[in-house]
N, C-alpha and C positions, 0 to 999 in steps of 0.2 A: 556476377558480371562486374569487370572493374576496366576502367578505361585508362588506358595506358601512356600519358602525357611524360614530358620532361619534367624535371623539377621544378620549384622556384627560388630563386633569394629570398632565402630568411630576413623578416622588417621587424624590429622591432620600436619601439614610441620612448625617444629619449627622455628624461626625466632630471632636471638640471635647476640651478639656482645660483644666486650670486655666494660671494665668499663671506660677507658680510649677515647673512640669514641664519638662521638655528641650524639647520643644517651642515653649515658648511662645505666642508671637500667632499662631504659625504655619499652624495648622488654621484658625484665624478668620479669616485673610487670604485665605486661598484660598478660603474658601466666600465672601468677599466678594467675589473675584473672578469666580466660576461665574457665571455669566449666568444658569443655571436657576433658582438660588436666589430669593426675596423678597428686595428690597431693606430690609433694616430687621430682618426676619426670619429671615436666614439658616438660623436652626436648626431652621424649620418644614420638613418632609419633602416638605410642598406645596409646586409650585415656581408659576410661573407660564407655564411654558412647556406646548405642547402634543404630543403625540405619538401618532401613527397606531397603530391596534390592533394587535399583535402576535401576536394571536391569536383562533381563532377568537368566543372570549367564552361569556357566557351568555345564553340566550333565555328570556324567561318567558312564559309564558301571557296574552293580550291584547298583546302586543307586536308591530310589523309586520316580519315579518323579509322583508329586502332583500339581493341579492347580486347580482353582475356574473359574467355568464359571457361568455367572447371564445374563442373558436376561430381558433388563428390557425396558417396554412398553411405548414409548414414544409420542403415540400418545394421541387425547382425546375421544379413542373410547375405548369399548372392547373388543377383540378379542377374538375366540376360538378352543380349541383343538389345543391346542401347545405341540408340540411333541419335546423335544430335544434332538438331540443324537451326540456323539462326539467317534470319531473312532482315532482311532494311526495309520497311515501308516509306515513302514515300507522297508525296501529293500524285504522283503521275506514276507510280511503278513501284514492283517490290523484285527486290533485288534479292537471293540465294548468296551467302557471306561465307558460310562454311567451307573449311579447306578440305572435309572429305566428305562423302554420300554414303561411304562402307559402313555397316556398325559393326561396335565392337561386340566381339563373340561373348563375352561376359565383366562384370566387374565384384570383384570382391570387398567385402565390407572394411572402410577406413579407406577406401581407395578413392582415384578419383580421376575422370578424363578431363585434359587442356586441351585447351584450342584459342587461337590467338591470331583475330582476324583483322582485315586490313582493306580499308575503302574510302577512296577520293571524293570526296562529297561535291556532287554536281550542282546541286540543288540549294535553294534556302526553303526556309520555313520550316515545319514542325515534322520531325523524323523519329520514328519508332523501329527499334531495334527487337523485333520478336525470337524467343528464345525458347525452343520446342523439344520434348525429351522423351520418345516413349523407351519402352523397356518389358519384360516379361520378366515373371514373379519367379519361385520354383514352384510355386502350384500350374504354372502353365497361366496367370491371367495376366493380359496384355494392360499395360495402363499409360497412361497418358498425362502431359503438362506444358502450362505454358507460361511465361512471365514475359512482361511487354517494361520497355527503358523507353522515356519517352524525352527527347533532346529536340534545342531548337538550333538551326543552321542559320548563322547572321553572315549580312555582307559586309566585308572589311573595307573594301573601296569604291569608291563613288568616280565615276569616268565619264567625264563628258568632251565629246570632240567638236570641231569646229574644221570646215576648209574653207580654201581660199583657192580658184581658181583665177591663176595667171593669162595674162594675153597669149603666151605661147601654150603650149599644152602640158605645162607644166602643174602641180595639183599641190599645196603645200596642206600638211593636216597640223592640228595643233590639239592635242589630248592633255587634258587637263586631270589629274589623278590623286584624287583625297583620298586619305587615310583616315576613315572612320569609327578605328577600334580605339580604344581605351592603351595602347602600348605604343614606340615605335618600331617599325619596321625597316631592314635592309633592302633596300630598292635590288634586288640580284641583278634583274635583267627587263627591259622597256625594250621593245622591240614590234615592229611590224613588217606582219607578214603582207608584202604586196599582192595582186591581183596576177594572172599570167598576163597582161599588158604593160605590165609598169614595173620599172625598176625604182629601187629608195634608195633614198641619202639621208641618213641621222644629220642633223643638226644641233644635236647634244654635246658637242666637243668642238675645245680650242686648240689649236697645235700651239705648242711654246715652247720654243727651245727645241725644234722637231720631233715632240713629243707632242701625243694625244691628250687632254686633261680634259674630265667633266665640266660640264658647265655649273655642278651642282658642288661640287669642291671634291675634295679626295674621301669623304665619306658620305654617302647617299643614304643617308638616314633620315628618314621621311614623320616627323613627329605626330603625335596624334591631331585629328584636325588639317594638321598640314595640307596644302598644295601643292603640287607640284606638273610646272609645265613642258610638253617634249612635245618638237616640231618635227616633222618629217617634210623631204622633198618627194616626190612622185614624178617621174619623168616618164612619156610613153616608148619602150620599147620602139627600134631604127624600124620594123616591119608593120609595126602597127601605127605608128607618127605620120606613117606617107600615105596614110588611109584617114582623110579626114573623116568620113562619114563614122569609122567605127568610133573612133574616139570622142566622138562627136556625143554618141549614143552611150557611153559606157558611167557607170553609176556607182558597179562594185571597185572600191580602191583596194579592201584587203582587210585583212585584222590584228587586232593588240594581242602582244604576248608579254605577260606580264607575272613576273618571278620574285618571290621576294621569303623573309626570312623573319619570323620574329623570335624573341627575348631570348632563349637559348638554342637558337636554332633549326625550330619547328619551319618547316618549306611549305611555303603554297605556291599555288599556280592559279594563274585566270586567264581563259582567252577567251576575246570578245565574238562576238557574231561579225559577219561581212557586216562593214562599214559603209556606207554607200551615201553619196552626195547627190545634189541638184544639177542634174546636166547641165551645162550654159547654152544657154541659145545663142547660134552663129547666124542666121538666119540662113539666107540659100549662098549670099558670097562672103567669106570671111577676109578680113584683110588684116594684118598682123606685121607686125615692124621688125625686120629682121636685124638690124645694124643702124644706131642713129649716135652723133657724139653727145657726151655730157655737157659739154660746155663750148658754145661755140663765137668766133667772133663777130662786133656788129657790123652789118654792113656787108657782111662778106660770104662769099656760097657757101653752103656746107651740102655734101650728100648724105642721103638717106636709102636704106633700103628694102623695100616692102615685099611683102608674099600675099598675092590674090588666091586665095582656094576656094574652087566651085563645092559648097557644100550641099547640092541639090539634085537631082537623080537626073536633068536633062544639061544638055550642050547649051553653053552660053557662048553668045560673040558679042564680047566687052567695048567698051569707046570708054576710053579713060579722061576726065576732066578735074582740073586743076585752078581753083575759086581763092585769089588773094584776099586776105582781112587785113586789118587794119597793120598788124605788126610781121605778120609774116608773106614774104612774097616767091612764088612758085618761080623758076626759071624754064622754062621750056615750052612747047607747043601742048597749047588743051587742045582737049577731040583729039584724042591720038588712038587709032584703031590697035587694041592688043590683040585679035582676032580672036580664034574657036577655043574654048577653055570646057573640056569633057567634065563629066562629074569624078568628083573626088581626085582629079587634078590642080595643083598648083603651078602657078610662074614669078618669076623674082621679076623686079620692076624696081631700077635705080633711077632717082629721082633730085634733084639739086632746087634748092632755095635758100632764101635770106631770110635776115630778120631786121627790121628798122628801129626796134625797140627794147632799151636793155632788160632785162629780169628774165625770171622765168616764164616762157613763152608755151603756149600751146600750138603744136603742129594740128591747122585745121587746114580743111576747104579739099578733100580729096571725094570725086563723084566717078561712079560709077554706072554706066548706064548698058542695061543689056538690050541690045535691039531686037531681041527676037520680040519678046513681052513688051519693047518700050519702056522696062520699069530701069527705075535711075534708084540706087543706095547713095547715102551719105553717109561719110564717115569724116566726123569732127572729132576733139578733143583723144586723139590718138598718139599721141605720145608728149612731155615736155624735154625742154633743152634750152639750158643758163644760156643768156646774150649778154657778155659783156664786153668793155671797150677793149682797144685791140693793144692800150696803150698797161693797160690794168692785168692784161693777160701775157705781158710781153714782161711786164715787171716781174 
């Protein structure tokens, strides 16, 4: 059995000295003679030549691992009905590798049967390749064998996520993805697969020049050790956004697909399991800032405008109240009846106030009280908006 990898760059250990020493030019010559070395470069360790594995290597996790098995007859008789089958054990399962179940009708001495198998390794930890041969003599006796390869499967990347739920229903993830091998790797492809409620927006790319460009430069080669960080948007789908309640409830966002490429080409694959965050709790009425300006002047109204969504399984009937602070002031009538708000319904509610005080100010002092229960929600420090003068914003 011999496992079937790419080559690698021939290294060899340069051997150098100054001009002044016994030696002289003499180390330099020879390395300009070595065929293996870079021309030009001699004293780079990279050569340019190539050279077959020497041994068995390392496997990682999403990698497809490949090996050649040949049975060959080393007797001076002929044997018959040789069956070979080669199985993958596993921690959790054994896997059947063999590309055929038929045996062969006979094999003649100096001969020998290939087979040349092929398997995406799902798994880490310690994987044993069993390798099973029976056959029949010419006396008629059935005999049997087995040889066990015993390999370890390492993980190459280390992935850890992070979200961040937005006031709107908006979900942002942030996967942080180390390279843990010993080599680096071509990042191929970073991607997430959403949930069926949610659509993504990469946030990996700049437009410049009405072109697309990585955030990561025009080569995404991930060094050893290296980090690297990819932010996703999450938006909820138009038919499931007007359902507060489901969105409310939902936890799976979706999962990483992740592609990538090392030293001469070798391809792996990783995708993660469903991803799933912290519900946010909206309690029974949500209130969310639809439209408010950046920067507004002092002294002066500006509108605002908000979405009330009944996030709770009974009919509310709202009475809206409006509490001035010190730097911001409400304009309109408090106690204002917004009437019957069903569950998992929303209503927009435009609303106008000042600000007395320049900087950046906090929109507080909005109540809500549902009369059925009597219970009253507060909602303070709900959004900010720059106050400055009128003379500073006109300049």
């Amino acid at each position: 059995v011999m496992r079937l990898t790419k080559p690698t760059l021939f290294t060899n250990i340069p051997v150098t000295c100054e001009e002044r020493d016994l030696p002289g030019n003499l180390f330099n010559q020879l390395m300009k003679d070595d065929p293996s070395t870079v021309k030009g470069a001699e004293t780079l360790m990279l050569g340019e030549m190539l050279t077959l594995p020497q041994n068995f290597g390392n496997i990682f996790l999403g990698e497809t691992f490949s090996s050649y098995i040949s049975v060959h007859n080393d007797s001076n008789q002929v044997v018959k009905d040789i069956l070979v089958k080669a199985d993958l054990q596993t921690s959790s399962q054994r896997l059947n590798l063999s590309a055929s179940s038929a045996a062969v009708a006979e094999l003649k001495p100096d001969c020998c049967i290939d087979d040349v198998i092929h398997h995406e390794v799902k798994e880490i930890g310690t994987h044993i390749l069993v390798c099973a041969v029976s056959y029949t003599t010419q006396t008629g006796e059935k005999m049997y064998f087995r040889k066990f390869f015993k390999f370890q499967v390492l993980k190459p990347l280390d992935v850890k996520t992070k979200f961040y739920n937005a006031e709107t229903d908006e979900v942002f993830l942030e996967a942080q993805i180390q390279n843990i091998t010993t080599s680096p790797m071509f990042m191929e492809k970073v991607s997430l697969e959403p949930s069926m409620m949610y659509n993504v927006a990469e946030l990996n790319t700049v437009d410049t020049t009405g072109e697309s460009e990585s955030t990561f430069g025009a080569r995404t080669y991930l060094q050893p050790m290296d980090t690297r960080q990819y932010l996703y948007c999450l938006k909820p789908k138009q038919e499931f956004a007007e359902k507060a309640g489901v969105i409310k409830g939902v936890t799976v966002i979706g999962k990483l697909d992740i592609v990538w490429k090392t030293n001469l080409g070798e391809r792996g694959r990783l995708q993660t399991s469903q991803l799933q965050r912290m519900a946010p709790g909206y309690g029974d009425v949500r209130l969310s800032l639809e439209t408010i300006p950046d920067t507004v002047n002092l002294e002066e109204p500006f509108d605002i405008t908000c979405k009330i969504t009944n996030c709770s399984e009974r009919t509310m009937d709202l009475v809206l109240e409006m509490c001035n602070t010190n730097s911001i002031h409400w304009c309109g009538v408090s106690g204002r009846q917004l009437g019957k708000l069903h569950p998992s319904s929303s209503l927009h509610l435009a609303l106008t106030l000042l600000s007395s005080v320049q900087g950046l100010q906090s929109v507080s002092g909005l109540r809500l009280t549902d009369t059925f229960l009597k219970r009253t929600y507060e909602y303070d420090d709900i959004a900010q908006v720059c106050v400055v003068s009128s003379e500073i914003k006109q300049s």
